[in-house]
N, C-alpha and C positions, 0 to 999 in steps of 0.2 A: 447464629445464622451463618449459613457458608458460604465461603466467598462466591461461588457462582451467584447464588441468591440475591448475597448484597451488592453486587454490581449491578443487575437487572435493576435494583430499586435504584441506586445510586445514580446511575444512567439517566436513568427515568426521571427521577426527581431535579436533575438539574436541567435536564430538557423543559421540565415543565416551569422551573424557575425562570430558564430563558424567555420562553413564552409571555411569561409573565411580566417578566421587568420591559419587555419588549411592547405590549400592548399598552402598558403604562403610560412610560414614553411618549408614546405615537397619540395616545388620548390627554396627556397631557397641551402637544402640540397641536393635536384638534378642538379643544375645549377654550385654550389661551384663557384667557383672563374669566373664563366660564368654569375653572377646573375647580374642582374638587372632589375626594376619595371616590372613587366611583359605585361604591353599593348606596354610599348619597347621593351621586348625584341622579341614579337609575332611580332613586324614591321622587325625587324633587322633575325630573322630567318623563313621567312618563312616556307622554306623546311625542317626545326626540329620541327615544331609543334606537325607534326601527332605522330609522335616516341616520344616525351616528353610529350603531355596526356597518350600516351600509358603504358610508364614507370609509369605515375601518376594512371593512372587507375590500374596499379597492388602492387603499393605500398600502396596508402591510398584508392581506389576503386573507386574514383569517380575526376571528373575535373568541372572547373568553367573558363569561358572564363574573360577576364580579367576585359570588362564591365560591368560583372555582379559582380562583385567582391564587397562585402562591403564598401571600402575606395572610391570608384566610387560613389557608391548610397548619400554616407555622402556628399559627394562633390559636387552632384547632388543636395542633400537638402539646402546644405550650398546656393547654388546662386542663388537657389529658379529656378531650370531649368527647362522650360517647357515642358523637353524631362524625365522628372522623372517619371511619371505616367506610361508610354509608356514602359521605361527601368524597370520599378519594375515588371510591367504586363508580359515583355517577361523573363525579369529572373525567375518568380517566374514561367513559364510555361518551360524554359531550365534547373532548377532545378531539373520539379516531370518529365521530361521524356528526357534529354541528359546524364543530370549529372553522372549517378549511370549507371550501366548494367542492373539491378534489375529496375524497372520502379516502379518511387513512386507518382505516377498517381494522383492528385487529394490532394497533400498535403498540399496546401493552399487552399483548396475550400472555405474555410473561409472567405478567406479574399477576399472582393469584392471591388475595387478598382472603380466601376462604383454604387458604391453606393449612394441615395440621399442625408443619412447622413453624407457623407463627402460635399455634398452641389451640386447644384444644374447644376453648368455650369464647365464642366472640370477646371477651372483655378480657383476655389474655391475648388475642390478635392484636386487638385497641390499642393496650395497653405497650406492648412490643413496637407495634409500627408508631404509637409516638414516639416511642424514644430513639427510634431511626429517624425520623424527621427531623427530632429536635439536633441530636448529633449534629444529623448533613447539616440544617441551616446551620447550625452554628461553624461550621467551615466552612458556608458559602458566605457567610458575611465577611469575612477576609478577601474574597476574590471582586472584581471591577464586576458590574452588570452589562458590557460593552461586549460587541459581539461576539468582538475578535477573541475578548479573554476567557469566556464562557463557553466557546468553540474550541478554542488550545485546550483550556482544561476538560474537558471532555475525549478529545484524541490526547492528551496526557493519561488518560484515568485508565480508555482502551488499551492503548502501547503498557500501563503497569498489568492490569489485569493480565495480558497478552506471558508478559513475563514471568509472574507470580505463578499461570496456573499452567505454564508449559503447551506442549504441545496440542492439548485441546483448544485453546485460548486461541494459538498460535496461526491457525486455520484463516482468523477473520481478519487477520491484523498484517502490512506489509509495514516492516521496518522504514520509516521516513526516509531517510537518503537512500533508500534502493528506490522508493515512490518517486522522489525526487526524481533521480535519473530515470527513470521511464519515461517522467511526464514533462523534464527539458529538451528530450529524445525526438516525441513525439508531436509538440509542439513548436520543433524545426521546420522551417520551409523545405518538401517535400523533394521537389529537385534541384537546390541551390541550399542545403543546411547551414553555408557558409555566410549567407546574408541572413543569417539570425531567424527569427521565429516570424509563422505565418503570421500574416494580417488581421487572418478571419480563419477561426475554426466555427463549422455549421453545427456537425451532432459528434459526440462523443460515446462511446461504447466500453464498460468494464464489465463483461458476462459474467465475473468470479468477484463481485466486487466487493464481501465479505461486508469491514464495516465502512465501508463508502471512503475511503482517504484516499486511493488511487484516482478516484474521479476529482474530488476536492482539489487535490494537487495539481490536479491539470489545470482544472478552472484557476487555481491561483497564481501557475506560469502565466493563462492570458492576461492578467490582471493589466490593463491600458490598450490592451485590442479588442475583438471580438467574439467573442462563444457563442455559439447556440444551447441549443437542450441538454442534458447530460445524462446518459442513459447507464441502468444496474439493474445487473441478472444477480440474485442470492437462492440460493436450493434453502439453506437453515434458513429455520424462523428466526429465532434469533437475534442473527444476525442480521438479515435483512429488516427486521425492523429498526436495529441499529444503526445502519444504513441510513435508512429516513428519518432517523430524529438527528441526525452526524447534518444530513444536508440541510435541513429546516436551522437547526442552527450556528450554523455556518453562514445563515444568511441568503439561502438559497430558495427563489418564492418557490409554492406549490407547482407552477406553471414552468418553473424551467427546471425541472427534472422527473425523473420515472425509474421509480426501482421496482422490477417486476421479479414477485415469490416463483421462483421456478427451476427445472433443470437443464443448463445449456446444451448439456448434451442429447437430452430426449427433443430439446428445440419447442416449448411448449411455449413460448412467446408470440401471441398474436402477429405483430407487429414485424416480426422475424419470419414469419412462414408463409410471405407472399411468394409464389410459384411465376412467378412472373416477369422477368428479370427488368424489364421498362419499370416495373412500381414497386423492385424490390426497395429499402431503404440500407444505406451507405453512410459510413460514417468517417470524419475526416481526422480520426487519432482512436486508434482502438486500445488500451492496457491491460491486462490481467497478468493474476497470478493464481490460477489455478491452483488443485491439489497436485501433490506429485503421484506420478505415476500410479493412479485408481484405477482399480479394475471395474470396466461394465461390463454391458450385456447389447454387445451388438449383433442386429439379425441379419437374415437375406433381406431386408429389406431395406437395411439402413448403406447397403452399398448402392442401393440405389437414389438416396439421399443426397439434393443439389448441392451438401455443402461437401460431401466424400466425395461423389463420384468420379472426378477428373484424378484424383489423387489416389486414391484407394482407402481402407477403411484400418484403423490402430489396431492396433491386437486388443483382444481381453485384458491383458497382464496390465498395458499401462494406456490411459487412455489421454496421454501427451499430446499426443500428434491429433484427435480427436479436437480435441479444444482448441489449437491451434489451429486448426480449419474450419472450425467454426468463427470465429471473427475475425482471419482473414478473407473469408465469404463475404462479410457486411463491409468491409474497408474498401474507401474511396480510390479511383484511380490514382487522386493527389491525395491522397492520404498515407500514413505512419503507422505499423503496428508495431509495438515491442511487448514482449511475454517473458515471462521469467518462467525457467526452465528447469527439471533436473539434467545431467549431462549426459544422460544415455538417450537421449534425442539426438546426438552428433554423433553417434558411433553407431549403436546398436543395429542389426540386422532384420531379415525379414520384411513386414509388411513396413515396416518404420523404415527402411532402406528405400523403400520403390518410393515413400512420399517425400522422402528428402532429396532422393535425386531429381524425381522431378521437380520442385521447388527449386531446386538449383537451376536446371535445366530451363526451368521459364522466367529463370533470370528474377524471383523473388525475396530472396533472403541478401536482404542489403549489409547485415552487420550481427558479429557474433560477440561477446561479450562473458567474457566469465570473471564473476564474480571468488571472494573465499570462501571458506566455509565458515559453518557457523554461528553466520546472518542471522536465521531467521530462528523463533520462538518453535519452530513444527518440525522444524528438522535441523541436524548438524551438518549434513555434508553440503559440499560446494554447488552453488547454482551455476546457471548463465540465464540470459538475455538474447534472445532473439529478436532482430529489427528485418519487419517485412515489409515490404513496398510492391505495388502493382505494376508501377512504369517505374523503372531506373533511368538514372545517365551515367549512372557508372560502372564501370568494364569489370570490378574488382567484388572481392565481397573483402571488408574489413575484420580482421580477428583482435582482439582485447584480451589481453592476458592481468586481471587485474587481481591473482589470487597470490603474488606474493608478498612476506611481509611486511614490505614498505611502503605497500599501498592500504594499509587497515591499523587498525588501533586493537592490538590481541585485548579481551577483556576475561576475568574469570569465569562467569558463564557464559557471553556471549561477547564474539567479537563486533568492533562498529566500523562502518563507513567514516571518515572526518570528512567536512568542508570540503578542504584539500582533495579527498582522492574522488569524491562527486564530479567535483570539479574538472581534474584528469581525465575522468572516464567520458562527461561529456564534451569536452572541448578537442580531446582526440579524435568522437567520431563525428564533430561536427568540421572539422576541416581536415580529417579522415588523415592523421598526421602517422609518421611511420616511427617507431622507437628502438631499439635493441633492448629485449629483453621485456618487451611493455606493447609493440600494436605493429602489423604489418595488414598492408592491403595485397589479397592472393587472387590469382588469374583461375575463371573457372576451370582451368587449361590443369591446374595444378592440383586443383584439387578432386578434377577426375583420373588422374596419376594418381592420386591416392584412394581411388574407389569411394570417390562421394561422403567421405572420413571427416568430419569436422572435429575433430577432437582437437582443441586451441592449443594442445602442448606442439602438435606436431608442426604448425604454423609460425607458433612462436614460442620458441623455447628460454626456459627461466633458467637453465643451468650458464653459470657462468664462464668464458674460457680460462683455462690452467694458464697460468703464468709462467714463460718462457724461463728455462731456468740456464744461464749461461756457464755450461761446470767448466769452462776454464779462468773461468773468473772467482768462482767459488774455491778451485782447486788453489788458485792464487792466494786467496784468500786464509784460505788453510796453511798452506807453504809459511807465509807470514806471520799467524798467529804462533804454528811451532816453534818457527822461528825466536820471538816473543817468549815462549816459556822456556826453551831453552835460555836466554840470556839470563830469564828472573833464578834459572835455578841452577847456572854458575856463581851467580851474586849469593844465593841463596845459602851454596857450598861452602863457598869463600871468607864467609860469616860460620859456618859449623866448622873450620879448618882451624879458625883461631883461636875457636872453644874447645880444639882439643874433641871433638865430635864425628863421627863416619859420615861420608856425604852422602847426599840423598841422590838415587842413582833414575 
């Protein structure tokens, strides 16, 4: 099986273990001293069924009949049953449309269970997908059935995969401590970052949100405040089904999130193409990480488009700047965007010039940040960080210079963020601190002296100064050591003299 393949199952299968051990639980603590196994206890009460999913459906949101249940399917694998293929096909179909209220339609579509490559005569598929079951369980019985540890390993399993399969992989996946720093970023009080994190974010927004950890990470900076809903655009199926099993078990109910299959840039999200700016909807911490620099296909018609219009429309070659004014269109007047970037968005010319100076010009590009390279699983060269805000109060934009290497951990395929330089990066721009050779806050004044140029070398440069050299100190110095071997090599003589030897001259 190839690794694409068996991640799809592997993904899958622990999603559904989650589920599983999760409705247990919760029927355990509904049943109390009523409890046992529950494909007994569904024999023994008929007529409490409908009322105890019901109950179930309002405490944890959703229900699992009992042979669909994980400890079923294992036990299905274990005896090699020929009824496994059949039961995995109808569960994973009473999953995407019994389970939930919310219909998650289409969430295995992955996984094809009438596939050749599982072989060619059902009882060769059978026999194959047990012995993948049997494996996984047997590696999930090592892991805790608790939310938290069942959710790490699952954004562990994506971050291996992400690595293993390179740049393809790499697409769906932000490196943790670059997540991190986005989502401590954007979770700053909006015009005072220096009294720490808002009180209340209402709706969150990642259009590029791959496998859903950019939003996760945000939710889990609120962790003691307040969040609202949590919103993701994904183009791959894939991934975006990924996505939805990442936030389901992470703990996240059906009702407070929404990940919609679509393309941010065509803007086919309902919900996003109210024309109307009183009922458009705004969100108060926008993140993405886009691909780099994609070529589309923009028409005449798309510069008429309320999210280009004021700005102008990206080129074909890279559609950077495109995505970048797509969700700062939805971002709150009190709200935070940061984007990870490649760095020809700070220089580059053309139609990318007109919308970066105006962004400057309307005073919304709060903080520049450049990362090293190498980061990420999709590419090797160096990113940055874009921080955009709608109202400012400050005069300055901030520049981050965090690509040299004292601020990263070099690694042999890829290099890492530590603790440490996360750290750095966010508590620099959160009390917007100035450093030599590390972060300066620059006057728009300066950097229309340099024709709207964002390029962070020029703001803040990593080269060190030369070291004053004092050559009459050094000449001193010289004088004295001559000095020195002259005496060693009269001593030296004065010893061949008495041996009767020519002196060394």
């Amino acid at each position: 099986m190839m690794a694409d393949d068996f991640r799809d199952y592997m993904l899958s299968f622990l999603f559904w273990k989650y589920l599983s051990d999760n409705y247990i639980k919760a029927a355990q603590r509904e049943l109390g001293s009523d409890w046992e196994p529950l494909d007994i206890w569904y024999k023994h009460n008929p007529d409490d069924t409908f009322l105890f999913e019901k109950q179930m459906r309002r405490k944890i949101h959703y229900v699992i009949e009992p042979k669909y249940l994980w400890n079923n399917i294992v036990n299905l694998a274990k005896t090699q049953s020929d009824a496994l293929l059949e039961t995995l096909e109808a569960g994973f179909k009473y999953i995407e449309n019994e389970s939930f209220e919310t219909s998650f339609k289409g969430l295995f579509s992955e996984i094809n269970l009438n596939s050749d490559k599982l072989g060619r005569e059902y009882t060769e598929r059978n026999k194959l997908i047990a012995k993948v079951i049997r494996t996984i369980a047997e590696g999930l019985e090592e892991f805790s059935s608790d939310e938290d540890s069942l959710g790490d390993a699952y954004e562990y399993l994506i971050g291996q995969f992400a690595a293993g399969s390179g740049q393809k992989a790499g697409e769906f996946y932000t490196p943790q401590m670059i997540s991190t720093i986005l989502s401590k970023i954007v979770t700053l009080d909006c015009q005072e970052p220096r009294t720490g994190k808002k009180k209340k974010i209402d709706k969150v927004l990642d259009f590029a949100c791959g496998s859903g950890s950019l939003l996760l990470n945000v939710r889990h900076e609120m962790e003691g405040y307040s969040i609202g809903k949590i919103y993701g655009q994904e183009k791959n199926i894939t991934t975006y089904n990924l996505a939805r099993m990442n936030m389901l078990l992470h703990g996240v109910k059906d009702t407070e999130f929404e990940i919609h299959h679509g393309d941010s840039l065509v803007n086919d999200w309902d919900i996003l193409t109210e024309p109307n700016p009183a009922k458009k909807i705004e969100f108060d911490a926008v993140v993405a990480n886009p691909p780099f620099s994609l070529r589309w296909d923009p028409t005449e018609e798309t510069a008429k488009d309320f999210r280009f219009s004021r700005y102008g429309v990206a080129p074909k070659s890279a559609a950077d700047f495109a995505f970048l004014l797509h969700g700062f269109h939805y971002l709150s007047d009190n709200g935070t965007m940061a984007i990870i970037l490649p760095h020809g968005v700070l220089f580059r010319g053309g139609k990318e010039y007109e919308i970066r100076k105006k962004l400057l010009e309307d005073d919304n590009i709060d903080a520049v940040i450049g990362l090293p390279g190498n980061l990420f699983y999709s590419t090797g060269i160096p990113v940055c960080i874009l921080v955009l805000k709608k109202c400012r109060k400050n005069d300055s934009i901030l520049f981050i210079n965090a690509s040299s290497e004292e601020h990263y951990e070099k690694g042999k395929r890829q290099n890492h963020l530590r603790p440490e330089d996360v750290n750095k990066i966010v508590e620099t721009y959160q009390f917007r601190k100035e450093e030599i050779r590390y972060s300066r806050p620059v006057t728009l004044q300066e950097i229309k002296e340099n024709d709207y140029n964002l390029n962070i070398t020029r703001y803040v440069n990593l080269s060190q100064e030369e070291q004053q050299i004092d050559l009459f100190d050094v000449n001193k110095k010289l004088l004295e050591i001559e000095k020195q071997i002259q005496e060693a090599r009269d001593k030296h003589n004065a010893f061949l003299k008495e041996l009767g030897l020519p002196p060394i001259v």
